[in-house]
N, C-alpha and C positions, 0 to 999 in steps of 0.2 A: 504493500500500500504506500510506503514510503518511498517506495524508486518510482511509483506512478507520481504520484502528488511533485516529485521533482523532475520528471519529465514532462508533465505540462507546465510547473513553474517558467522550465525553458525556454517551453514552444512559444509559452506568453512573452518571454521577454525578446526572442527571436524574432517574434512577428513583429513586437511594438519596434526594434529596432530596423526592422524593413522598411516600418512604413515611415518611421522618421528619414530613414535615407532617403524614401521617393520622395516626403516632404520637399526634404531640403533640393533634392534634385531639381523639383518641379519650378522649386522658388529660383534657383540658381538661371534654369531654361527660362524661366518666366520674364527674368529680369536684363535676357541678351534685347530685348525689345521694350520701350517705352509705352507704345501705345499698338497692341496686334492689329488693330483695324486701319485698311487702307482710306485713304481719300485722294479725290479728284482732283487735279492740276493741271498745268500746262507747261511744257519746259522751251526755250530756247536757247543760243549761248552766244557770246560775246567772245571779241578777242580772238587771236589765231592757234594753231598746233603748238606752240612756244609757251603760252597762257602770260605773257608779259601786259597783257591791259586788264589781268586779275587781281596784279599785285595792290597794296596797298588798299584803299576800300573807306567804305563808311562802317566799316567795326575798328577799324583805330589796326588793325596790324596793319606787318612791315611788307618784310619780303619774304612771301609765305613758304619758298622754299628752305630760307634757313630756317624757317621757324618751324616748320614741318610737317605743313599741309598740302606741299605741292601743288599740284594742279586738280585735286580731289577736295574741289570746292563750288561754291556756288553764291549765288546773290538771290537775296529773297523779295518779294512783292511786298510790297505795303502791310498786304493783311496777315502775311508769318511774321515781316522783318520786329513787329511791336515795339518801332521805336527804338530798336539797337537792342532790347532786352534777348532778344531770341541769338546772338550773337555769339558763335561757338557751340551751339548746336547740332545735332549731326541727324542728316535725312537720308533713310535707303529710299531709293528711285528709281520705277520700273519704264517703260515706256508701254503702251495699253493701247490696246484696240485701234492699230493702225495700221495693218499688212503693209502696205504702202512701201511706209519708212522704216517701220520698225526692225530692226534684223533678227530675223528667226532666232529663237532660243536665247535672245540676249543676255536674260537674267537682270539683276540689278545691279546699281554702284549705290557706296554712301560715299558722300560731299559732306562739308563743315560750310555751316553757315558764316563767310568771309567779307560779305558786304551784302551794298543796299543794290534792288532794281528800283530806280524812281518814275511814281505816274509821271504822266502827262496829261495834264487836263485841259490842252489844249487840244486832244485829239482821244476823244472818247472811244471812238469805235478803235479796233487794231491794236490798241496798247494796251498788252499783255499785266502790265504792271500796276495798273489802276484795280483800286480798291472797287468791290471787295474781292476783282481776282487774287486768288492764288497762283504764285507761280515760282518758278525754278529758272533765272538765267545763269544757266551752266556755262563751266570752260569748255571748250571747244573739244579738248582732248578726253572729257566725259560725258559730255552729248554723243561724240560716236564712238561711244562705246555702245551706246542705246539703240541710236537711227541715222541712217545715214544721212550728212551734215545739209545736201539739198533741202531736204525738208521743212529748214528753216526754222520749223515748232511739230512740237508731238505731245498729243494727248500721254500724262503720266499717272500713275498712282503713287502714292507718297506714304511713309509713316517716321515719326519720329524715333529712333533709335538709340542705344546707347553708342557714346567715341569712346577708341579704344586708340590708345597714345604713349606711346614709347616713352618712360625716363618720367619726367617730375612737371610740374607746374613752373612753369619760367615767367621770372618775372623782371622787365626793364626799366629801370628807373627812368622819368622826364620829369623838365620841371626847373626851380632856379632854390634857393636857399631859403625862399618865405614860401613856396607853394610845388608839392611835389605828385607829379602825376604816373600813377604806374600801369603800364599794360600787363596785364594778363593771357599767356595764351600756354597752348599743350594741354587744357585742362580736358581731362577725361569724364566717364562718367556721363550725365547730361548734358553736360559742357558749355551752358552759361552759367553766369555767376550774377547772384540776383543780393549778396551781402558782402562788404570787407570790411574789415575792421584793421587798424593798423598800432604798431608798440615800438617806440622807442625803446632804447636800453636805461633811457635814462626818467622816460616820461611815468614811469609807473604803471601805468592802466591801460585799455583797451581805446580807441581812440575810432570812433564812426566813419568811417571814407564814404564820398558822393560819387554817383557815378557823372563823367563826365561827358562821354560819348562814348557809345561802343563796348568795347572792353578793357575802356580806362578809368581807372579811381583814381579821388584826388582827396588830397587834405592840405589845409593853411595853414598850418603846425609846423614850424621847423624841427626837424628832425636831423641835419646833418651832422656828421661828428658822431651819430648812436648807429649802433646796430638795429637792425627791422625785423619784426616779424607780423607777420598775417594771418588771421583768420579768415579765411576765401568759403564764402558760403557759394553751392549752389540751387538751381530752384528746386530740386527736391528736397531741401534741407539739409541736405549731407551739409558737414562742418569739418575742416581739416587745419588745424593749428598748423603753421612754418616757425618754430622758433630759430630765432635768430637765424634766418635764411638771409638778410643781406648782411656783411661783415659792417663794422663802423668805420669804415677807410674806403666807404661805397663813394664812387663817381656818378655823374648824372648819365643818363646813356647807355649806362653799363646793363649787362645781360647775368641774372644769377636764376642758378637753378636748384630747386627745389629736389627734394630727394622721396617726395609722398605723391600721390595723383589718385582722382578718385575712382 
């Protein structure tokens, strides 16, 4: 009776331990994808096979290949861009319902959200970028990956996605000795950043950063002479302390990196 009673003890604790792993499994699978459900867009793209009219942008980065986005980027409509908050976000992107163009079996790309498409409302009809379209103007070098580049534009399906980003959170210092502004990029995860908070070595306390454009923070606090560090919130709440990630013999300009990524 006693080898029974601890051979179901067992089975119980075997089974409960299954079902936690499929748990965790399910959650782990659940969480490669942001939102499972597609929605409807339109893509076109900008700039030649080089991707050199991608660079720079209204999300405040540089030169997206040091930075390490390459040409696996895109510009968003009005109604994703929300004002530069959507900035550094990452979308997979199929091309839908268009024999045409589309190239058989293409599959998808994901692109980081790298800049703005702006309306024209001087031209309602044909502009792709006026509210409240949605829309994807892609590099040239990930539009034909989708559909061949005649096409001009292609009916897409879209979903928001988790970035997945090599190495740490990099951050550049701008700015002069009364006001310092830092961009943010490599950030993984959902990959805008919707909070920062910044710390002196010498200021004591946690210190609220504004966002300025894009994916740049600013504070009116001299902090030169101190080492830095960050609180980089992003919008699904994730929180990730950098202590002292800049040294205090920090330059303006200067590029440091972070050693965490969400």
């Amino acid at each position: 009776m006693a080898t029974l009673k601890l051979f179901f003890s067992f089975l119980m604790v075997t089974v409960d331990l299954i079902s936690s792993m499929a748990a965790n499994r399910h959650m782990l699978m659940g969480n490669q994808m942001i939102d499972s459900n597609w929605y409807d867009a339109h893509a076109t793209f900008y700039g030649d096979m080089t991707g050199g009219d991608t660079m720079q942008g209204a999300c405040g980065y540089g030169d997206l290949f040091k930075q390490g986005y390459g040409l696996q980027t895109t510009a968003l409509s009005t109604a994703l861009f929300n004002n530069g908050l959507t900035c550094g976000a990452c979308f997979e992107i199929k091309c839908f319902n268009d024999p045409q163009w589309c190239y058989p079996k293409a599959g998808s790309i994901i692109v980081t959200a790298t800049n703005f498409c702006p309306p024209n409302y001087s031209k309602p009809e044909g502009n792709w970028c006026n509210p409240p379209l949605k829309h994807f103007d892609l590099s040239k070098p990930m539009f034909t990956k989708l559909a061949y580049y005649k096409a001009g534009i292609i009916p897409v399906k879209y979903r928001r996605v988790l970035c997945y980003k090599k190495g740490g959170v990099q951050f550049q210092i701008k700015g002069n000795p009364y006001w310092i502004l830092v961009l943010f990029y490599n950030v993984g995860g959902v990959g805008d950043v919707k909070d920062v908070k910044i710390k002196g070595s010498s200021t004591g306390s946690w210190l609220q950063m504004s966002r300025n454009w894009g994916v740049n923070w600013q504070t009116g606090t001299k902090l030169v002479g101190q080492s830095l560090s960050f609180q980089v919130t992003t919008s699904d709440g994730k929180m990730i302390e950098f202590n002292n990630v800049v040294p205090a013999n920090w330059q303006f300009n200067q590029v440091f990196h972070g050693k965490k990524n969400f």
